[in-house]
N, C-alpha and C positions, 0 to 999 in steps of 0.2 A: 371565771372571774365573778365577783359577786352581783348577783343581776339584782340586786337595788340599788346599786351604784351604777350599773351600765345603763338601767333604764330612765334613771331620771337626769343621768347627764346627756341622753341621749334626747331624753323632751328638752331638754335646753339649748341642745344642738338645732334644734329644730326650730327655735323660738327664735334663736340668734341670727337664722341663716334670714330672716323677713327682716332686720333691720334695714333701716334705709344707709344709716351713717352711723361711726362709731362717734357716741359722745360718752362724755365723764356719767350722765346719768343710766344710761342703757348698759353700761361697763360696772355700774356700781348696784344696777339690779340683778345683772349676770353672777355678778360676783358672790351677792349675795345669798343667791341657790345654791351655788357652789361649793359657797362654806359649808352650809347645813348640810348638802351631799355628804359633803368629805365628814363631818363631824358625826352622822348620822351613821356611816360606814365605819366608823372607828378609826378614824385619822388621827394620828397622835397631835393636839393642837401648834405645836409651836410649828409641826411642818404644814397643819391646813394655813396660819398665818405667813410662813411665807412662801407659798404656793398663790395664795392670792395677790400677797406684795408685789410679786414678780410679773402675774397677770396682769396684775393692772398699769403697771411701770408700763409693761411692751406693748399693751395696747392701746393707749392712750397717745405714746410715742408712733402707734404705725402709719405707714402712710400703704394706706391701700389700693395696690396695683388694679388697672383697667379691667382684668379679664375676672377680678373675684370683687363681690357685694365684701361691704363690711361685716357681711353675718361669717363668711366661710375666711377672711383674716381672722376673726374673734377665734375662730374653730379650731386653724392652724396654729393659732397663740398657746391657746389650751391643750392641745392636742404636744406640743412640743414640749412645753414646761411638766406636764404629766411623765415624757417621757425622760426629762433631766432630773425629776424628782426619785425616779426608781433605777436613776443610772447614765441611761444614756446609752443609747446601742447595746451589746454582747460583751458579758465580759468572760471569757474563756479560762477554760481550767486551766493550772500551771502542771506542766509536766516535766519542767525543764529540770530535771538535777539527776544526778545518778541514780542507776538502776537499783534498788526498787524506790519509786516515787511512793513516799508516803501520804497519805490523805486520812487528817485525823477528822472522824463524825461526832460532833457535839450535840446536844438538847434535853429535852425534858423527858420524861418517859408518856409516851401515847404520842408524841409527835411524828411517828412514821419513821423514824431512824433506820431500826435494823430493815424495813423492807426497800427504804430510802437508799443505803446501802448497796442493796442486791442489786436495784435499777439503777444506782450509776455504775457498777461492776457490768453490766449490761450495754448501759453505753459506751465504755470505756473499750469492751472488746469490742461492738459492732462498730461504731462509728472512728474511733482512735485503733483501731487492731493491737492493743494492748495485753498483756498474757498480765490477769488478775489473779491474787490471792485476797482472800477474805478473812476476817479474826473479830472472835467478840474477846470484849476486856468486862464483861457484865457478868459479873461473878454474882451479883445478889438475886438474878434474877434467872433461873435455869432455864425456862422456858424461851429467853430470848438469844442464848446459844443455839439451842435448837432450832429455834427459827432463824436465825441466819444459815444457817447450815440450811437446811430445806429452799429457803430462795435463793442461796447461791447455787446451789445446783440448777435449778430453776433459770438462773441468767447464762449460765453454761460459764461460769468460772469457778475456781477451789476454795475451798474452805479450809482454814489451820484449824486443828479439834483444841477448843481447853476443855478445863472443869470450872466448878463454885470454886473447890478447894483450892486452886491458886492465886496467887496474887497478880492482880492488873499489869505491875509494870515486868512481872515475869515472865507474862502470856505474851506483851507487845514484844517483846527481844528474841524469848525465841520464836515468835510468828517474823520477825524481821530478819533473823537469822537466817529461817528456813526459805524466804523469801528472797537473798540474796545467793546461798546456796543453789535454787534453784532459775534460778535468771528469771525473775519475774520481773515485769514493770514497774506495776502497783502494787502496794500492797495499803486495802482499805481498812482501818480498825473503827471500830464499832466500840463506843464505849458506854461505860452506863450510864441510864438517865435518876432522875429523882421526879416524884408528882411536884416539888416545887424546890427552887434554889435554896442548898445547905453549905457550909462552909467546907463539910467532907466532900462533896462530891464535887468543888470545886478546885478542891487542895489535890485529888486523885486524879484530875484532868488536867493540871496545872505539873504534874509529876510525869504523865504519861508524854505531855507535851516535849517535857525536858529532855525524856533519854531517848524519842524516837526523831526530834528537829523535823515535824513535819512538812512537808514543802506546800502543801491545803492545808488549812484550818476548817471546815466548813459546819456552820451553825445550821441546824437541820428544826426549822419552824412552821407551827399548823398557823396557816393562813386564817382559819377557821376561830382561832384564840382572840383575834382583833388586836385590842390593847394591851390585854395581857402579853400578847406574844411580843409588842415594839419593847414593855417591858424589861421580859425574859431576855432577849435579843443583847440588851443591852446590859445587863447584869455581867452576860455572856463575854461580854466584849471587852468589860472595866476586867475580867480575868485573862482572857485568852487573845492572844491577836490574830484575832479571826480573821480569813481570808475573803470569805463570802457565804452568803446565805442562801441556802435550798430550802424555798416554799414548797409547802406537802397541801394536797386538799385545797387545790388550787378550783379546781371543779367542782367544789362544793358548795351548798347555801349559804354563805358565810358576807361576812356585810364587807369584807377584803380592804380592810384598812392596810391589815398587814404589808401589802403587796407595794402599796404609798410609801410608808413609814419604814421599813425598817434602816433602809438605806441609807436617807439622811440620819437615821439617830444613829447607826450602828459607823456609818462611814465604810462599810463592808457592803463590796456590791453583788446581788443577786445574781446567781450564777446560773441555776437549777428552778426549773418549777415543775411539781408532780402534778399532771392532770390528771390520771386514773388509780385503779388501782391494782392494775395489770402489772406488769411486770418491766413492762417498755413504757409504761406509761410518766416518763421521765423527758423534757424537755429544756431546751438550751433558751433561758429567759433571754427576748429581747424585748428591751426598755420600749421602742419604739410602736413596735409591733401589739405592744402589750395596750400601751396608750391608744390603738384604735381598736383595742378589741373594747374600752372602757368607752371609748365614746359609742359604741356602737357603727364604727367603721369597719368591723371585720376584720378577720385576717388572712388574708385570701392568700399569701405563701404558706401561711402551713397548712392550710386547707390544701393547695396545688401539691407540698411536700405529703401531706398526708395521704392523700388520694395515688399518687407517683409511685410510694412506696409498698401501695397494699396491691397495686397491680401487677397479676402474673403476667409477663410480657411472652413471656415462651408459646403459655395458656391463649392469650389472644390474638399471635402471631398463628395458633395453631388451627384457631378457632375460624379468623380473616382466611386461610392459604382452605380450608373445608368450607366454607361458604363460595369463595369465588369456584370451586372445582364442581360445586353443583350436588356435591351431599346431601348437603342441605341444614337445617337447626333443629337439633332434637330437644328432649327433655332433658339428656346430662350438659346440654351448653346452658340449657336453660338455669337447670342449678349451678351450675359454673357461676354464671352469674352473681345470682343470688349468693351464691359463699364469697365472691369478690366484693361485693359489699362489705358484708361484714370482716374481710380483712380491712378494709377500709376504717373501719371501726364504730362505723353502725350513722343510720341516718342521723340519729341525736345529737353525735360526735360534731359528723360533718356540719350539721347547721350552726353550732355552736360559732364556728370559724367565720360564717355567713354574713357580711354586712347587718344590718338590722332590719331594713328596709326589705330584706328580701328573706332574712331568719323569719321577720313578722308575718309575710303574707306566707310562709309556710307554718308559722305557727298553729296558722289556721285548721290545718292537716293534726292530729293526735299521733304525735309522735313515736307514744310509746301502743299504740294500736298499730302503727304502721308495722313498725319491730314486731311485733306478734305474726301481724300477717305474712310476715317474710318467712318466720318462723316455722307457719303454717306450714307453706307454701314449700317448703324444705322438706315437713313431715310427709305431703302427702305423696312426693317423688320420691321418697325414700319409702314408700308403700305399695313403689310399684317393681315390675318383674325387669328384667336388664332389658326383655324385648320391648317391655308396653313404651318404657323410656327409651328405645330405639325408634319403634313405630308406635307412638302415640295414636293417628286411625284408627288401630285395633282395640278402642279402649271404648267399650261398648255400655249399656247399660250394668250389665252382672259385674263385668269388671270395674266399672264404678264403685259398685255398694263394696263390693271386695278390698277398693282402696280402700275409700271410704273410712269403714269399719278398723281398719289395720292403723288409720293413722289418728282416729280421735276425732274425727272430722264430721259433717252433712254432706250428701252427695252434691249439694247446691254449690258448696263451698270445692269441689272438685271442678264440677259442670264451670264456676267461676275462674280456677286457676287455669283450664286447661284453655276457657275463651282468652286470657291475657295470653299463655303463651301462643296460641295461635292468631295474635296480634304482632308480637315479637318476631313471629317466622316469616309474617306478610314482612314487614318492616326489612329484614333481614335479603327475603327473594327480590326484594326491590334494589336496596346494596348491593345486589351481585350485577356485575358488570358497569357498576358507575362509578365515577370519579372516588367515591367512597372508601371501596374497597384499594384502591393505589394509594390512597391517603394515611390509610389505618396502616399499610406495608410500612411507608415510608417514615411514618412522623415514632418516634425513640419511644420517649417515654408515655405517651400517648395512648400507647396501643390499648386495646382491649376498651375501649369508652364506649358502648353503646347504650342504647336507653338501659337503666337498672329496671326489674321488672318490681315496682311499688307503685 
């Protein structure tokens, strides 16, 4: 989300939570950062105006319960109206009609469409167990057939082949054809974009619309465009009855108005938001959730969902059942580790989800040093022999400079990683026979948590 907008409504979070009582003038100074926030971020005004209307109505009306100050009611107010503004909870893809569910992709050209595409084809089989087919209808531009074709293999779903040479609503029929033929679920088209809205490539999306009755509409928007994009959004929408909108470039620099606005102008609720630009890096926007990543609340489930999902549980059920039996922790648990991380999706990712309060005092830490060192710390056990990483001991002066040398490294910086991991293996011989290791058996998705080695 965009961190000029999370950081300054998060100094006001901070400002609000010291009030003593809510009055009309402390509610109308709040307010007034607020606006600028929002208008600074690229909020479409008529929604920073009634985003504030609504604040100020509920606050001014609240009567504030025993257990919270008026700073943290003020917070709840904003924190809830933020999340009515972009929705309100989850709103779920439709998949309800006959087999092949169609889902037409609409936007401009550079807004992440075709790879937008891939990663909901991606979500679509892993989290819905869907049998996808894939089609571009982008005849002007070859290279973005191509590329769909390349990230669809890439999500592990099919691709229909066109050309330039044919015609858009020829491509969609017999891609719906072959879709039906072969009992697909979905079937997602890709259609062309424009650097800016034309009459043609509205009149070809408005025809595409017609002969395939999509059961999604979905508007595919860079978050990153700000105003432009509530614009575009909305051009979108006086044409097509758009079902809902996937934010692309959600994790970018970007001053994130988009993520406020399109909603209300569009009347089309946020379905999708791209965080990365991996390939899974596609999420199911929730309104609420989203609203305490902006104030600087975190969002500690998809931090918990993230973290849940990058862990091998096999890997550290195997790891827990070798440490209790007296093995002991070498250097391949050691790198075990270290690659569980980064399925994780790397310390940056993870802090990103982190409260603020607690993103801040890791702030303090260099992030993208850290990521290096992990990096390192990879190269240099991948410089060693299968015995040295069995029995570490034996890794003596010579066979030092010998890593060393192999991984790009200073012997210092070896002599360094081997004292952490013989940190991690104290840690570890201490685990063995305590409550610890019955904890790690027992608890599901859990498994495998022990200190990361950063």
């Amino acid at each position: 989300m965009a961190s000029a907008l999370s950081d300054k409504l998060s100094r006001l979070v901070k400002e609000i939570r010291g009030q003593a009582r809510i009055t009309e003038g402390n509610v109308s100074d709040m307010l007034r950062e607020v606006r600028m926030a929002l208008l600074e971020a690229d909020v479409a005004l008529p929604v920073v105006r009634d985003f504030i209307a609504r604040v100020k109505e509920k606050a001014l009306g609240q009567d504030v319960l025993g257990s919270l100050s008026p700073g943290q009611a003020l917070v709840g107010i904003v924190s809830k109206e933020l999340a009515a503004t972009m929705g309100e909870g989850v709103a779920d893809i439709n998949l309800a009609a006959q087999p092949p569910a169609v889902i037409l992709m609409a936007g401009l050209q550079g807004a992440g469409k075709t790879t937008t595409t891939a990663k909901l084809a991606k979500y679509l089989i892993e989290k819905r167990r869907k049998k996808v087919l894939t089609v571009s209808s982008d005849v002007y531009r070859p290279a973005a057939i191509e590329q769909l074709k390349t990230v669809t293999a890439q999500a592990g779903a099919e691709w229909f082949a066109s050309t330039p040479e044919q015609k858009p609503v020829a491509i969609a029929l017999a891609a719906l054809d072959y879709a039906r033929k072969h009992f697909f679920d979905v079937l997602l088209v890709d259609t062309a974009g424009r650097l800016a809205i034309d009459e043609t490539l509205m009149h070809e999306i408005r025809e595409l619309h017609g002969v395939l009755r999509p059961v999604e509409t979905l508007f595919v928007v860079d978050a990153m465009q700000g105003q432009d994009a509530v614009n575009t959004a909305k051009a979108f929408k006086e044409s097509l009855p758009l079902t809902g909108i996937i934010l692309t470039k959600l994790d970018g620099d970007s001053r994130g108005g988009a993520a406020l606005s399109v909603r209300q102008v569009t009347g089309a609720p946020i379905k999708f938001a791209g965080t990365s630009e991996k390939i899974d890096g596609l999420e199911v926007f929730d309104a609420e959730r989203h609203a305490g990543r902006i104030l600087g609340m975190g969002d500690i489930l998809a931090l918990v969902e993230q973290v849940t999902s990058g862990v091998d549980v096999a890997a550290a059920q195997k790891l827990a059942a070798k440490v209790k039996s007296g093995a002991g922790f070498d250097l391949n648990d050691f790198l075990a580790q270290i690659q569980q991380m980064k399925q994780m999706g790397g310390l940056s990712s993870l802090m990103d989800k982190m409260p603020a309060a607690i993103a801040e005092k890791a702030g303090q830490m260099d992030m993208g040093r850290a990521e290096k060192d992990m990096q390192r710390k990879q190269g240099i056990i991948h410089s060693m022999t299968p015995l040295e990483r069995r029995k570490p001991e034996i890794i003596k002066a010579t066979r030092k400079r010998r890593i060393a040398t192999g991984a790009g490294v200073q012997v210092q910086e070896v002599n360094r990683m081997l004292k952490e991991f013989e940190q991690m293996q104290d840690m570890m011989k201490k685990m063995k026979g305590s409550g610890m290791m019955k904890m790690m058996k027992r608890m599901g998705g859990m498994k495998g948590m022990p200190k990361m080695p950063f």
